[in-house]
N, C-alpha and C positions, 0 to 999 in steps of 0.2 A: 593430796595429789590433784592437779587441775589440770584442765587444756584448755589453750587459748582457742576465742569463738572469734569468729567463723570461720570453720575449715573447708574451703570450698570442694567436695568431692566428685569425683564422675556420677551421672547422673543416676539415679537407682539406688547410691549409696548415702550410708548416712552416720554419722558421729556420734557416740554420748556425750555427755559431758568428762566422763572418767578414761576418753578416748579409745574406744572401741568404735570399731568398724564394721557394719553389718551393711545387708542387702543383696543385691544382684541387679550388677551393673545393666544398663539399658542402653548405651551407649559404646560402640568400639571407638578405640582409639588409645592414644598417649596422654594421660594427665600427670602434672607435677603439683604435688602437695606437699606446703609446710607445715608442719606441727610443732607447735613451740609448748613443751611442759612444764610445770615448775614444781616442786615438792620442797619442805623444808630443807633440805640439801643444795638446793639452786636451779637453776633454769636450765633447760636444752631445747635447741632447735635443731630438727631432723627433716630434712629432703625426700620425701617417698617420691616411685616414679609407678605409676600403677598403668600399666601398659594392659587393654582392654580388647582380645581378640574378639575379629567377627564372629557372630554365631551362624552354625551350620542351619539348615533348612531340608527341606522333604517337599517331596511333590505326591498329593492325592489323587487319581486319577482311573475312575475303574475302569473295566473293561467295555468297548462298544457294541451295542446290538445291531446285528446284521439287517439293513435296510435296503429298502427297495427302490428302484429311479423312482419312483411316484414320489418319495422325500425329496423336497425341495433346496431344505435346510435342517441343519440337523444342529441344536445347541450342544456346544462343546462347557464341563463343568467337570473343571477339576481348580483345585483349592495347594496352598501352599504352608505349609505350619508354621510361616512367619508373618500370615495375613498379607503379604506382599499380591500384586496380580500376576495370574500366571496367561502368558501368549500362546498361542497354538502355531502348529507349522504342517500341510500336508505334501505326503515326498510324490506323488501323485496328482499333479492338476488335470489329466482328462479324467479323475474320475471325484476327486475333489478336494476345491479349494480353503484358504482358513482367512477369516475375516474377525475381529476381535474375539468370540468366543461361540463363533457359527461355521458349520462346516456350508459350506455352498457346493451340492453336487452338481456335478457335469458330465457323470457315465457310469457305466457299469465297469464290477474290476475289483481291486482291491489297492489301499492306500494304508500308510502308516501315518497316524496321527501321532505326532511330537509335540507335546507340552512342555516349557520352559519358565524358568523364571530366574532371573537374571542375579540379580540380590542386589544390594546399594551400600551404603557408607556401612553400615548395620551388620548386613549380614550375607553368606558368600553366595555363592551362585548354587540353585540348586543339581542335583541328579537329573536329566531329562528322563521324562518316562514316556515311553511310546507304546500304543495301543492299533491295530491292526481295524481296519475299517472296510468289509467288505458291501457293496454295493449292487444287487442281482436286479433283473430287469424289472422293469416295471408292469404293472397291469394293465388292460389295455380293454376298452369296449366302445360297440360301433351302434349308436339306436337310429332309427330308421322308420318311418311312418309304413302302414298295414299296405300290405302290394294288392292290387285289386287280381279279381281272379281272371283268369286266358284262356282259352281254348285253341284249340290247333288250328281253326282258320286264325285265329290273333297273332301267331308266329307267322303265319304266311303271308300276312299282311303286313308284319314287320318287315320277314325277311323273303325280299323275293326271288331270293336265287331258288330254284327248286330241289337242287341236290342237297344243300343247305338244309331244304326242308325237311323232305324225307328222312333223312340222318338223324335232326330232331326229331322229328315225329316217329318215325322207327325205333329209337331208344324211349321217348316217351311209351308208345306201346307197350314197349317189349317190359318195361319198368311196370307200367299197370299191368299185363298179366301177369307179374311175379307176385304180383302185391295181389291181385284176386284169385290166385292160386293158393296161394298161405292159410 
């Protein structure tokens, strides 16, 4: 028993010489293959049509940690099981945006991040997975060079209203004998 060479098969697959068919296609689509055999009895040629569905896919994508406005940009990484790349999408742009695979913040809040992946000739489109992105204020601090020291004529020389003064200077007091009474 023989088969005629070359049998051009979809990609991934492959032929023996005693016409068997092994592999796993790499390749969706529609292929037509002739195989012609012959055995001491005589020849045949036979028409396969090996019709090659897309393969499905997955999206990886864990969960986000809760950041703070002082995050500027936040790297978005999540992965596809068909090595395909996967897009981001956020449903929130005051608190933040999605730029290849960077969240770009702009507030405080909460946003869902939408990872996508589209699929191509190959393979279909995946599941989106979406991950919740919250965003709490940021930290904040104020430094300031050493204040020289004042006394109560230094107030009154600021501030010349004299009622003004009194008020401060009567809370100042009243504040120091609390404080040498203790």
């Amino acid at each position: 028993k023989t088969c005629a060479l070359p049998i051009y098969l979809p990609a991934g697959l492959t032929n023996s010489p005693l016409g068997l068919i092994t592999g796993t296609p790499t390749a969706a689509g529609t292929n037509v293959v002739v195989v012609t055999a012959s055995n001491a009895f005589g020849v045949s040629t036979q028409t396969n049509v090996f019709v090659i569905a897309k393969g499905t896919q997955s999206i990886d994508f864990a969960p986000l940690d809760v950041i703070s406005f002082n995050t500027v940009t936040l790297p978005l990484t999540a992965t596809s099981s068909s090595g395909l790349p996967v897009t981001f999408e956020s449903s929130n742009w005051f608190v933040a945006t999605t730029d290849l695979a960077v969240a770009m913040i702009n507030g405080t809040g909460t946003t869902t991040i939408t990872a996508h992946q589209a699929g191509n000739e190959n393979y279909e489109a995946a599941t989106a997975v979406s991950r919740d992105l919250l965003v709490t204020k940021g930290f904040q601090s104020i430094t300031f060079g050493a204040l020289a020291d004042r006394t109560a004529d230094d107030i009154r020389a600021i501030r010349p209203d004299p009622n003004v003064d009194d008020i401060l200077l009567n809370r100042s007091e009243e504040h120091t004998s609390e404080l040498q009474s203790r």
